[in-house]
C-alpha positions as CSV (number, residue, x, y, z in Angstrom):
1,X,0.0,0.0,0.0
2,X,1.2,3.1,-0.9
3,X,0.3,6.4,1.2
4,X,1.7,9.0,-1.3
5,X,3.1,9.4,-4.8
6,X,5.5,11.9,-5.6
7,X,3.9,13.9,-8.5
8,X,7.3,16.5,-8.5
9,X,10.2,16.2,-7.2
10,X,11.1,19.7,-6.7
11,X,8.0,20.3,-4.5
12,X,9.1,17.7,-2.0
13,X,13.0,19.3,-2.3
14,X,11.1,22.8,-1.0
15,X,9.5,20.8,1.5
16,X,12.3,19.3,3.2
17,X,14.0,22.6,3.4
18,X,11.1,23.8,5.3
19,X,11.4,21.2,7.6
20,X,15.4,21.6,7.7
21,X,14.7,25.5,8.4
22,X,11.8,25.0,10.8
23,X,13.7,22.5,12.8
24,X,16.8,24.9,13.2
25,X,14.9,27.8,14.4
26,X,13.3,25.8,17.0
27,X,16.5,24.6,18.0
28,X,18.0,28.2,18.3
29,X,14.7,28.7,20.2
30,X,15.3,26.0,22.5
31,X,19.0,26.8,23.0
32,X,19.3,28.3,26.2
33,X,20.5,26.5,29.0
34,X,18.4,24.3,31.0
35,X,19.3,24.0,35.0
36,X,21.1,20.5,35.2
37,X,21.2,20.4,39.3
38,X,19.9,17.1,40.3
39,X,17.2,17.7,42.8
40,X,18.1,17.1,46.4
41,X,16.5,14.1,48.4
42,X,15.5,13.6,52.0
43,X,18.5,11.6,53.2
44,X,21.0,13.9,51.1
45,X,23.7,15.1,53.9
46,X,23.6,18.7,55.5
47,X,26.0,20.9,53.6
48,X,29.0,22.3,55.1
49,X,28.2,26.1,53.2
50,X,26.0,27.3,51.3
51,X,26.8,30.0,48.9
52,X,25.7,32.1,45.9
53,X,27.8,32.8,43.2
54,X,28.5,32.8,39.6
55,X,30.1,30.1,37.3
56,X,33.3,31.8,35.8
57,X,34.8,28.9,33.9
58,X,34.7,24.8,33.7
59,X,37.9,23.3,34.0
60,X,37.7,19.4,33.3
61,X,40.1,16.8,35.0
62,X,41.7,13.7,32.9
63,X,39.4,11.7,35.4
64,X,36.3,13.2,33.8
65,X,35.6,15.3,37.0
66,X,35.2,19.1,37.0
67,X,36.7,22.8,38.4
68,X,34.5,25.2,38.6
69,X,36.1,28.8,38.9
70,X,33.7,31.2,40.5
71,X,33.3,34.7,41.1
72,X,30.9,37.5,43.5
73,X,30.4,34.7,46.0
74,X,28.4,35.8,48.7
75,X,28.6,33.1,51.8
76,X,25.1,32.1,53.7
77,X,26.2,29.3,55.4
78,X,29.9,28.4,56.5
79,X,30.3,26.0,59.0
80,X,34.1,26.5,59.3
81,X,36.0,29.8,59.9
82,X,38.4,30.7,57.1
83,X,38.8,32.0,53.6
84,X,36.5,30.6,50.9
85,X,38.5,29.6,47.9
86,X,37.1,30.6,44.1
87,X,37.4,27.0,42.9
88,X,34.7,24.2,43.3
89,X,35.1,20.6,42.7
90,X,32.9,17.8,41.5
91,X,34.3,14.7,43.3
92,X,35.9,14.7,46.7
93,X,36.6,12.2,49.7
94,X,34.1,9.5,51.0
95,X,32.6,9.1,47.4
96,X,31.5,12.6,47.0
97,X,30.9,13.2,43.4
98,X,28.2,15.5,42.1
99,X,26.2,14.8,39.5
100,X,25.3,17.9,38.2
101,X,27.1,20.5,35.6
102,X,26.8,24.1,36.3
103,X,26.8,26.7,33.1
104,X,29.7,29.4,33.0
105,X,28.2,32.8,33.1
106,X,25.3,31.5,35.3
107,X,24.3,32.3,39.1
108,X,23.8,29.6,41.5
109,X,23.0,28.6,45.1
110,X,25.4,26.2,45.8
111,X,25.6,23.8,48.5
112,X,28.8,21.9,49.4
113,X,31.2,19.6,51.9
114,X,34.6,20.5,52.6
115,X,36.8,17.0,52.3
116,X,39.7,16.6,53.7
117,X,42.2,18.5,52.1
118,X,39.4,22.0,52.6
119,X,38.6,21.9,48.8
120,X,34.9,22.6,48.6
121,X,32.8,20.2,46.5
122,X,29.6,20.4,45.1
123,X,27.1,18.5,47.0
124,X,24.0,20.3,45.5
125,X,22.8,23.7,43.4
126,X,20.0,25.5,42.2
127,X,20.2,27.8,39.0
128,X,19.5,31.6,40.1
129,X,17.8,34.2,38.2
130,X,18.4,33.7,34.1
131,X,21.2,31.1,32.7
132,X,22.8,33.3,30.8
133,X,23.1,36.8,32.8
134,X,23.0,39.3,29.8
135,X,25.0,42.4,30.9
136,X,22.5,45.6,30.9
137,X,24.3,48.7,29.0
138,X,23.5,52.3,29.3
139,X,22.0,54.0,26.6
140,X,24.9,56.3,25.0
């Protein structure tokens, strides 16, 4: 059984790049980043800080784990005196490894342990605001 014939080839050409055309626009549409921070669950552990800040750059390790580098942190809950470091980890002691990937140029609330060495990894996050922060300029 046949559901169509093809009466000119040309026509179905135009077609198809309609369909290529529509399907990249939606795309572009559909671009933007999504928040990729798994969602927390009840027996998750308490965090040693929590923290706001915003994703400056991804570094990634040869063991597949991530840096993050980040900037205009403001601290909400440390749990240990001392400096807070700009870089945030993805795998630490005891099995720590977060699952998530933040987005440079994005804002989070970040929630995290301190392992052993006092690196802070990423235990948790929740995007902030926009994912992609567009800087407001002043009308010249």
């Amino acid at each position: 059984m046949q559901f169509f014939t093809i009466h000119n080839y040309r026509t179905v050409k135009v077609d198809m790049w309609h369909l290529f055309a529509f399907l990249a626009c939606l795309n572009v549409v559909h671009a933007h980043v999504q928040c990729t921070c798994p969602e927390r669950k009840p027996g998750d552990p308490e965090p040693d800080f929590v923290i706001t800040a915003k994703v400056v750059r991804e570094e990634v390790d040869d063991d597949g784990t991530a840096r993050y580098e980040i900037n205009g942190t403001r601290i909400l809950q440390p749990t240990r005196p001392g400096s807070f470091s700009t870089t945030l980890h993805t795998k630490g002691d005891n099995a720590i490894v977060f699952a998530g990937k933040l987005v440079a140029r994005s804002r989070y609330l970040i929630e995290g342990k301190f392992n052993g060495n006092g690196q802070q990894v990423i235990t948790g996050c929740e995007l902030l605001g926009g994912c992609q922060e567009d800087e407001l300029k002043e009308p010249r």
